[in-house]
VEXDREN-2710 file (C-alpha; in Angstrom, 1 decimal):
% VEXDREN-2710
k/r/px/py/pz
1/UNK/37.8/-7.3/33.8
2/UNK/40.5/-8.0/31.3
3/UNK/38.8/-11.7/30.9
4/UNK/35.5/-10.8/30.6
5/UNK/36.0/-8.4/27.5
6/UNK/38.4/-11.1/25.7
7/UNK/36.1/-13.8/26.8
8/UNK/33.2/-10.9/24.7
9/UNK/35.5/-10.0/22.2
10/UNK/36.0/-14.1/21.5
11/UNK/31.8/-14.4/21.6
12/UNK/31.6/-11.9/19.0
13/UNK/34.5/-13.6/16.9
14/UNK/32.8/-16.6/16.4
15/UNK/29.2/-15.0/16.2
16/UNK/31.2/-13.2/12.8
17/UNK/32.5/-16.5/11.7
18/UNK/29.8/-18.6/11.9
19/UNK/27.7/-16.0/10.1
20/UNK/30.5/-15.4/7.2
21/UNK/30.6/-19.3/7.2
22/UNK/26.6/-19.6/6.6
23/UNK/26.9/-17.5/3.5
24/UNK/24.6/-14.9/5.2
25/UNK/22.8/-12.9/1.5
26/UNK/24.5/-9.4/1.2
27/UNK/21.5/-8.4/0.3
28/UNK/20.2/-8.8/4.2
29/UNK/22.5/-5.9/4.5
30/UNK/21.7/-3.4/1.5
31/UNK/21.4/0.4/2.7
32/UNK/21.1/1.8/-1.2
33/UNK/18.2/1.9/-2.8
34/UNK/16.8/-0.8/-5.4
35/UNK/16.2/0.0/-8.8
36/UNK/12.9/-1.3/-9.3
37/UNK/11.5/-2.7/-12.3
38/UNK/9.4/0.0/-14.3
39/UNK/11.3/2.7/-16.4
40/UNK/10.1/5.6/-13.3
41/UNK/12.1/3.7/-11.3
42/UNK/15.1/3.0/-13.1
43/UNK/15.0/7.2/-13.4
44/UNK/14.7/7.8/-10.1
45/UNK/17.2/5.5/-8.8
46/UNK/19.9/6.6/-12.0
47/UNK/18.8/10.2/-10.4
48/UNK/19.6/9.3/-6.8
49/UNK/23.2/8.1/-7.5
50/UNK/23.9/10.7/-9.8
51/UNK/23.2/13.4/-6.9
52/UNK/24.3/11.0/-4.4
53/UNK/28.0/10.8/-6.1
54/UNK/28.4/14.5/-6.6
55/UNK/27.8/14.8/-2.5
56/UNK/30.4/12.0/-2.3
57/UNK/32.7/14.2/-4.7
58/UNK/32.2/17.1/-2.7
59/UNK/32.7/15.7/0.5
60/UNK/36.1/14.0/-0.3
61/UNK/36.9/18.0/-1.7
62/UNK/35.8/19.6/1.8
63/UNK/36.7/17.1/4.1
64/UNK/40.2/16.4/2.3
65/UNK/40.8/20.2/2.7
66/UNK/40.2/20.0/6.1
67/UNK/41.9/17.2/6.7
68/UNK/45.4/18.0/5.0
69/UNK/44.6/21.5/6.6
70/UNK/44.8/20.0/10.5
71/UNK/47.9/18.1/9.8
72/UNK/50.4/20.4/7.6
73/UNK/49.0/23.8/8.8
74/UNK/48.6/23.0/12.6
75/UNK/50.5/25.5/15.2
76/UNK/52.6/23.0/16.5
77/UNK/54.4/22.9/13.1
78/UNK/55.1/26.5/13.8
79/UNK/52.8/27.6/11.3
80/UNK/51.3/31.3/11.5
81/UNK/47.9/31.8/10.4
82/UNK/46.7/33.8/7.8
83/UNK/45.9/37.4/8.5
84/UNK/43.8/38.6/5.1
85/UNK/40.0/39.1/6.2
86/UNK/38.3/38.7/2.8
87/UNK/39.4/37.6/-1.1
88/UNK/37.6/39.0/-3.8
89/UNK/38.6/35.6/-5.5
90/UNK/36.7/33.4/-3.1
91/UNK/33.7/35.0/-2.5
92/UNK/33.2/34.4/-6.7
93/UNK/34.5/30.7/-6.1
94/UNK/32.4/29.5/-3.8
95/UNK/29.2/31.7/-4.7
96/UNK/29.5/30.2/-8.5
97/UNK/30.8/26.5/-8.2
98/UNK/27.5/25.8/-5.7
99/UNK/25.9/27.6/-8.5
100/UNK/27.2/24.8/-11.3
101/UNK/26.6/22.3/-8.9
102/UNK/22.5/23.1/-8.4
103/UNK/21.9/23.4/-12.2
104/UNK/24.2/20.5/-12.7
105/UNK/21.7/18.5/-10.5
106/UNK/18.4/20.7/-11.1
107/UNK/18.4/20.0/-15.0
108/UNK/18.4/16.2/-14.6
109/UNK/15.9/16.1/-11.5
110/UNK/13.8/18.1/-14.0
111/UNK/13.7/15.8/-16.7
112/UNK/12.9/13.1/-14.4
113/UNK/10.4/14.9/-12.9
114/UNK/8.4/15.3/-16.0
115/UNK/8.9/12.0/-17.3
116/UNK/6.8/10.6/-13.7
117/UNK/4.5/13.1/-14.9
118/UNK/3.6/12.3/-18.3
119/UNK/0.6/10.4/-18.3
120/UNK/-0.3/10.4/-22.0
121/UNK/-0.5/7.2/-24.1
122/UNK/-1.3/5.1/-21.1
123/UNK/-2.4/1.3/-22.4
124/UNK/-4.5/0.9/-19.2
125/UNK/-6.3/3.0/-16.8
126/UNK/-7.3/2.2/-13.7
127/UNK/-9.2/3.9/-10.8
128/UNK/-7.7/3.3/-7.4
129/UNK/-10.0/4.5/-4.4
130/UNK/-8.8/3.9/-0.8
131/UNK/-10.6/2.8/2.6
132/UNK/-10.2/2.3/6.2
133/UNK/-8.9/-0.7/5.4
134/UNK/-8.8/-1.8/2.1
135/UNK/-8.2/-0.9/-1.5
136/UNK/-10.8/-0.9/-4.5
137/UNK/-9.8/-1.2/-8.1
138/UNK/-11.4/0.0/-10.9
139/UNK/-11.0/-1.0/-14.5
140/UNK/-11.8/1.9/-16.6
141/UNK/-13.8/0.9/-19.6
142/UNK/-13.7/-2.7/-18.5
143/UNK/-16.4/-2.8/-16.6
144/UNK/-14.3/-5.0/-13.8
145/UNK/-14.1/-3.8/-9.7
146/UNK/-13.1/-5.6/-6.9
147/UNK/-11.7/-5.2/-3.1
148/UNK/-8.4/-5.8/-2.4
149/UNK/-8.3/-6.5/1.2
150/UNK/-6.0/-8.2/4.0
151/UNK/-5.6/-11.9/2.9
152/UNK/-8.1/-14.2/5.8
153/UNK/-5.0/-16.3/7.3
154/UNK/-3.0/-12.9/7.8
155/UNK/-6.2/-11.4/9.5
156/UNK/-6.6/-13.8/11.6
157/UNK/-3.2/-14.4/12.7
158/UNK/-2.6/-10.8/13.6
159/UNK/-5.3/-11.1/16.1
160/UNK/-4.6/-10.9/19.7
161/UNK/-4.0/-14.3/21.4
162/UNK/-4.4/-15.7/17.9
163/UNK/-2.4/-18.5/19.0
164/UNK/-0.9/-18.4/15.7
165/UNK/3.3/-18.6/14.3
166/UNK/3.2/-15.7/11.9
167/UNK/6.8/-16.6/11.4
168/UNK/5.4/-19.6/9.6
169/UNK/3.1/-17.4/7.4
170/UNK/5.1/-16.1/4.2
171/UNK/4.8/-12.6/3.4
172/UNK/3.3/-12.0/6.7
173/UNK/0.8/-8.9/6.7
174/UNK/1.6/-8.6/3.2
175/UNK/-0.6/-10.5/1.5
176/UNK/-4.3/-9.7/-0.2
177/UNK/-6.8/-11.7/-1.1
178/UNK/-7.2/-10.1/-4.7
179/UNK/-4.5/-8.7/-6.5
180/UNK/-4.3/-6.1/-8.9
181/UNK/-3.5/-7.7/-12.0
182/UNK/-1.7/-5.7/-14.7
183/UNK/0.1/-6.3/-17.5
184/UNK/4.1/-6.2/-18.5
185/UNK/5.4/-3.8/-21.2
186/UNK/2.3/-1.9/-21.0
187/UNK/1.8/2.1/-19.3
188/UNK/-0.6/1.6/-16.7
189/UNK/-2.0/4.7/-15.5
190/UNK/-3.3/4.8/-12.1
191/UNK/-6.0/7.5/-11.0
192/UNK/-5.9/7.7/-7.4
193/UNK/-8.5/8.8/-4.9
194/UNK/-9.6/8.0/-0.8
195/UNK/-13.3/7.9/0.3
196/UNK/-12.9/8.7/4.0
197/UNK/-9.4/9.6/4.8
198/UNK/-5.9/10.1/3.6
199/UNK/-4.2/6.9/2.0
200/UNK/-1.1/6.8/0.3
201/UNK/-0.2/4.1/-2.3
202/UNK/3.2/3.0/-2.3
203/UNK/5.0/0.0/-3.6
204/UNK/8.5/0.3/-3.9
205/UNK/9.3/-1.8/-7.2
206/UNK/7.2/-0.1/-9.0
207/UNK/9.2/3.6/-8.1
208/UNK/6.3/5.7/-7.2
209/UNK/4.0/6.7/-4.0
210/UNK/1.1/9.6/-3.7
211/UNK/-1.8/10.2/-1.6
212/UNK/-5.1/9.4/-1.6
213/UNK/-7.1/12.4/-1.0
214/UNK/-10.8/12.3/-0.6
215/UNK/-12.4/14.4/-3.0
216/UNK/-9.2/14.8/-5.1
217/UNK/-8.2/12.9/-7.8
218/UNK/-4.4/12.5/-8.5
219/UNK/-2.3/10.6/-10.9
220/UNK/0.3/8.0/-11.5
221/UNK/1.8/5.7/-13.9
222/UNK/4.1/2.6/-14.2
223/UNK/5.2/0.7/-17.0
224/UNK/6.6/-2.7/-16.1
225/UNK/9.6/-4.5/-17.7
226/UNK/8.1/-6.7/-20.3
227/UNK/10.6/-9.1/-18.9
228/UNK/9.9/-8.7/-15.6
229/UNK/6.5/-10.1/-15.2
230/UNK/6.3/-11.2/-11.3
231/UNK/4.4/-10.4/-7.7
232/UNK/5.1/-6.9/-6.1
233/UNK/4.3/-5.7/-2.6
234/UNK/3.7/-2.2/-1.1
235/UNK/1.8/-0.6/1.8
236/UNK/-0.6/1.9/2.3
237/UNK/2.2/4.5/3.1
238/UNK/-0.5/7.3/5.1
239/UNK/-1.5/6.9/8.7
240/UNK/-4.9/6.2/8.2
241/UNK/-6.0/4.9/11.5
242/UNK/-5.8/1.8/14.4
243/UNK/-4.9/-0.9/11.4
244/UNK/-2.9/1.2/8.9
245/UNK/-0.2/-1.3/8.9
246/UNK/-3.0/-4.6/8.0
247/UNK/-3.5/-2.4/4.2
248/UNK/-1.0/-4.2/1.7
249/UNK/-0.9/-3.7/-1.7
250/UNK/-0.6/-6.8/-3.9
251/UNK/0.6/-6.1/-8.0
252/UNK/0.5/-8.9/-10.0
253/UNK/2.3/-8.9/-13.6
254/UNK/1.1/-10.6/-16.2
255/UNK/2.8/-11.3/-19.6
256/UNK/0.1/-8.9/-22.3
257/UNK/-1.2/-12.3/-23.6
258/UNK/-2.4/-13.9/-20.1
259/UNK/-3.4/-10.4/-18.5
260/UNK/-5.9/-9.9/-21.7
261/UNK/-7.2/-14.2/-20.8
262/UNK/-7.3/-12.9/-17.0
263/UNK/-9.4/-9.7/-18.1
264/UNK/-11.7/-11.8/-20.1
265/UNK/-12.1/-14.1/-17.7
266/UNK/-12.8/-11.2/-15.2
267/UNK/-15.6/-9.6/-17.5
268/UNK/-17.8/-12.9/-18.3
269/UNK/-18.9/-13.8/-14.6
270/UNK/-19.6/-10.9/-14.0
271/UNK/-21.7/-9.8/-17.4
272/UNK/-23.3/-12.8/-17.2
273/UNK/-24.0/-12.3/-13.4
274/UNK/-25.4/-8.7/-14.1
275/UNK/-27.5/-9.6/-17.1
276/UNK/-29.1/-12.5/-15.4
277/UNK/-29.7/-11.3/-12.1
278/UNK/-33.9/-10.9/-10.8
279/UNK/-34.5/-7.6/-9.3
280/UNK/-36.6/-9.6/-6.7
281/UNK/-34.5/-12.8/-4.8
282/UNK/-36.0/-15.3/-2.5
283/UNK/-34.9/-15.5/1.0
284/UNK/-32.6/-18.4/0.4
285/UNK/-30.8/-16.7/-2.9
286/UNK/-30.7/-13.4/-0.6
287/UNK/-29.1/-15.8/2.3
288/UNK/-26.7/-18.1/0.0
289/UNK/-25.4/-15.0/-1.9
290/UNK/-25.7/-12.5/1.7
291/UNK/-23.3/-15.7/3.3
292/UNK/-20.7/-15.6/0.8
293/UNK/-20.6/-11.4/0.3
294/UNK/-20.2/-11.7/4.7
295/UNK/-17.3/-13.6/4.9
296/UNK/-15.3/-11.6/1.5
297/UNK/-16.2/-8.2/3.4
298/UNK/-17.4/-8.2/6.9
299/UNK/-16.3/-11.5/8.8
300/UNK/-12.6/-9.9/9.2
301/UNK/-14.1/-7.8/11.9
302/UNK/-17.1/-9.6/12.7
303/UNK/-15.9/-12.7/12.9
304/UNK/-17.1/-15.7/10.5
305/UNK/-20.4/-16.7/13.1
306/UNK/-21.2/-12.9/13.7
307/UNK/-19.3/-13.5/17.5
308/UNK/-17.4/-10.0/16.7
309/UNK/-14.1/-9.1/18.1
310/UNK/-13.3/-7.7/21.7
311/UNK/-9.7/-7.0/20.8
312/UNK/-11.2/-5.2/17.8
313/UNK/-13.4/-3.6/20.0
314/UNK/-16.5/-5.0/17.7
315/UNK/-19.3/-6.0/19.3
316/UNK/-21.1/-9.1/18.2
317/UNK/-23.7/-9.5/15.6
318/UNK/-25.4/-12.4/16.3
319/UNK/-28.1/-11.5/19.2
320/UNK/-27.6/-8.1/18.8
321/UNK/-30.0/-5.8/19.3
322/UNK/-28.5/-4.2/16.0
323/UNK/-29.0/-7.2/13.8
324/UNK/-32.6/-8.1/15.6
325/UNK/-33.7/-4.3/15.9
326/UNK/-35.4/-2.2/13.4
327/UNK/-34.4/-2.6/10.0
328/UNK/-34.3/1.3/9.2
329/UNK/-31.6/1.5/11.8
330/UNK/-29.8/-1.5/10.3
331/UNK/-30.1/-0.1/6.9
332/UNK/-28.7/3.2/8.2
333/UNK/-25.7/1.8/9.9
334/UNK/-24.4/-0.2/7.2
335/UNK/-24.5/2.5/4.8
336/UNK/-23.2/5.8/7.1
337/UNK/-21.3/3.7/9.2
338/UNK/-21.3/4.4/13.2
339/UNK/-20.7/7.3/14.6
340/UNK/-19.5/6.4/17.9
341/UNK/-17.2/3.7/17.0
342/UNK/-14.9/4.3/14.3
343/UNK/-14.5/0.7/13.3
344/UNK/-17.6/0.5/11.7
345/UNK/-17.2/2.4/8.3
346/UNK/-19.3/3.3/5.8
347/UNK/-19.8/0.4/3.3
348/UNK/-21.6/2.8/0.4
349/UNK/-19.5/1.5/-2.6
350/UNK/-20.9/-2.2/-2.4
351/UNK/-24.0/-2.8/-4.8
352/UNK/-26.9/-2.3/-3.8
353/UNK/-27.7/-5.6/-4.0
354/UNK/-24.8/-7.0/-2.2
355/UNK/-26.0/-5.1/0.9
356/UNK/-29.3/-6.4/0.8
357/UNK/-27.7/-10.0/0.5
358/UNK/-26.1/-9.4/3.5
359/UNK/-28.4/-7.4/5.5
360/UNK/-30.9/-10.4/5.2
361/UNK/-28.1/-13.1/6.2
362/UNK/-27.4/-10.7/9.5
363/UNK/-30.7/-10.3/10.3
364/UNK/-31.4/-14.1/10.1
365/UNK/-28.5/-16.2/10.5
366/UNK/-26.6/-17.3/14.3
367/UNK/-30.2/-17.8/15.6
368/UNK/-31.6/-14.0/14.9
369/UNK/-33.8/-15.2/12.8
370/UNK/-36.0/-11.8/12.3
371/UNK/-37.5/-13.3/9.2
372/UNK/-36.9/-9.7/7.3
373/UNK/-35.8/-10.1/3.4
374/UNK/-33.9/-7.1/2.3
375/UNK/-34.1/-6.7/-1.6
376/UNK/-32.0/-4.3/-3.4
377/UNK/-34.8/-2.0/-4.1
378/UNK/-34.8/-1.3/0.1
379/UNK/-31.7/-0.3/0.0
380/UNK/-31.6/2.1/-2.8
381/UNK/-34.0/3.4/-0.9
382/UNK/-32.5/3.8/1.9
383/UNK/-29.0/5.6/-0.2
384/UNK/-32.3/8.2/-1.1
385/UNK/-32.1/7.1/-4.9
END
């Protein structure tokens, strides 16, 4: 026995050595928190140590007592206890120095409180809505929206029998394929909202986290070290069903001067796109534009040849009765979502042209070929517009 636990206690020598000898990060082994790069951060971490040395101060007070108590007052030193029941004087001691000690803490928890609170003078305002299983981003006043979802390699790789190393992927399941994009030395203020169920957005750096709550609007802000432009990850932070954890959150800082080239840019496609666009397509616009809206918002689940997902439990498109069936009830699904299978949400909040586009590539691509042309007219419709 004696063997087997030096021959262990040898193992775990060298497991140490080789380790110190690698120059293992320290940082692999940080339990504090991190102190983030916005100014709500750098509060709430300043705030956290603050409280977190006054517990170390009292600690080292009650435990030292204690300790010096057991060794010099023990019976075996022939000591004889104490045969007072109350004091006067320590009932006031230790009813008023707890006292000090709460407003000592409460009046700086209050202040930082109503700093992460104060939304006024905010630069930029943007309108964060969440969904099973994605994020959409609205620039107030911009006129610029987008998705934020899963990035495609991540999705794919997360699959069952995917056959994939995700260890090979960087940033594995946190990854998006659009970004918010803000900008550095700027208040961003963040108005926060869910359209099906509870969502919370959370990303550490930035030192805050709140619901989403449909029908409720709440409130955030950040303001990001001018010098500290960079990529910042998060999660949706809410169990919000089967693939919570495949919901990242993707902040990109930008430097003022290439966040205001990256708005413009943002704003011309899509002016230009709006102002130019036909309120009647032909079947190959609705098909070319329907193919490219599928695989951006559908062919995660679907799967890129409509072939669906078994693992997902999503049933195929292509030769479905679904895609080949009556258009109404096609219309209808795509819009409410399914009411049996919780996988197929609502898709209300695309355009109402972007639905058509890919209604009519559904309903005629992977051999369905119905011949039906949705237009964007049908479906507002449909919404009862």
């Amino acid at each position: 026995m004696s063997n087997a636990i030096h021959q262990s206690i040898a193992r775990v020598g060298a497991v140490l050595a080789s380790l110190a000898a690698a120059g293992i990060a320290h940082a692999d082994w940080a339990l504090n928190m991190t102190e983030g790069v916005t100014e709500v951060s750098r509060s709430v971490y300043g705030l956290h140590m603050l409280v977190f040395w006054i517990c170390v101060a009292i600690a080292v007070v009650v435990f030292g007592a204690m300790i010096w108590s057991i060794i010099y007052h023990r019976k075996s030193k022939g000591v004889t206890p104490a045969t007072f029941h109350d004091s006067l004087e320590v009932e006031i001691a230790w009813t008023v120095i707890p006292f000090l000690i709460l407003v000592g803490m409460a009046i700086p928890s209050a202040q930082v409180l109503i700093g992460m609170e104060d939304f006024r003078n905010s630069d930029v305002s943007i309108k964060v809505t969440g969904y099973q299983w994605k994020w959409h981003y609205e620039y107030l006043d911009q006129g610029v929206a987008f998705f934020s979802t899963l990035d495609r390699e991540h999705n794919a790789a997360r699959q069952l029998r995917s056959g994939i190393d995700v260890h090979q992927i960087p940033n594995y399941l946190l990854n998006v394929d659009n970004p918010l994009v803000v900008p550095t030395g700027k208040k961003v203020r963040i108005l926060l909202t869910a359209n099906d169920v509870l969502h919370a957005w959370w990303v550490p750096a930035l030192g805050g986290k709140k619901d989403a709550i449909p029908g409720f609007v709440q409130e955030m802000w950040f303001k990001i070290d001018a010098d500290k432009p960079g990529t910042y990850r998060g999660q949706c932070a809410e169990l919000c069903g089967r693939d919570h954890g495949f919901m990242p959150i993707v902040v990109k800082a930008l430097p003022a001067a290439e966040y205001d080239a990256w708005l413009a840019e943002q704003k011309g496609p899509a002016t230009t796109a709006a102002a130019a666009e036909p309120t009647v397509l032909s079947k190959d616009e609705l098909m070319a534009a329907g193919e490219k809206a599928y695989a951006a918002t559908c062919a995660a689940c679907h799967g890129a040849s409509g072939e669906g997902n078994a693992g997902m439990n999503v049933k195929p498109l292509k030769g479905s009765a679904m895609a080949k069936g009556p258009l109404a009830a096609h219309l209808d699904m795509v819009l409410n979502g399914s009411k049996v299978n919780p996988m197929m949400s609502p898709w209300k909040q695309l355009s109402d042209a972007e639905l058509a586009a890919i209604i009519t590539y559904e309903r005629n691509a992977w051999g369905n070929a119905t011949g039906d042309v949705v237009q964007a007219a049908d479906v507002a419709a449909a919404r009862g517009k």
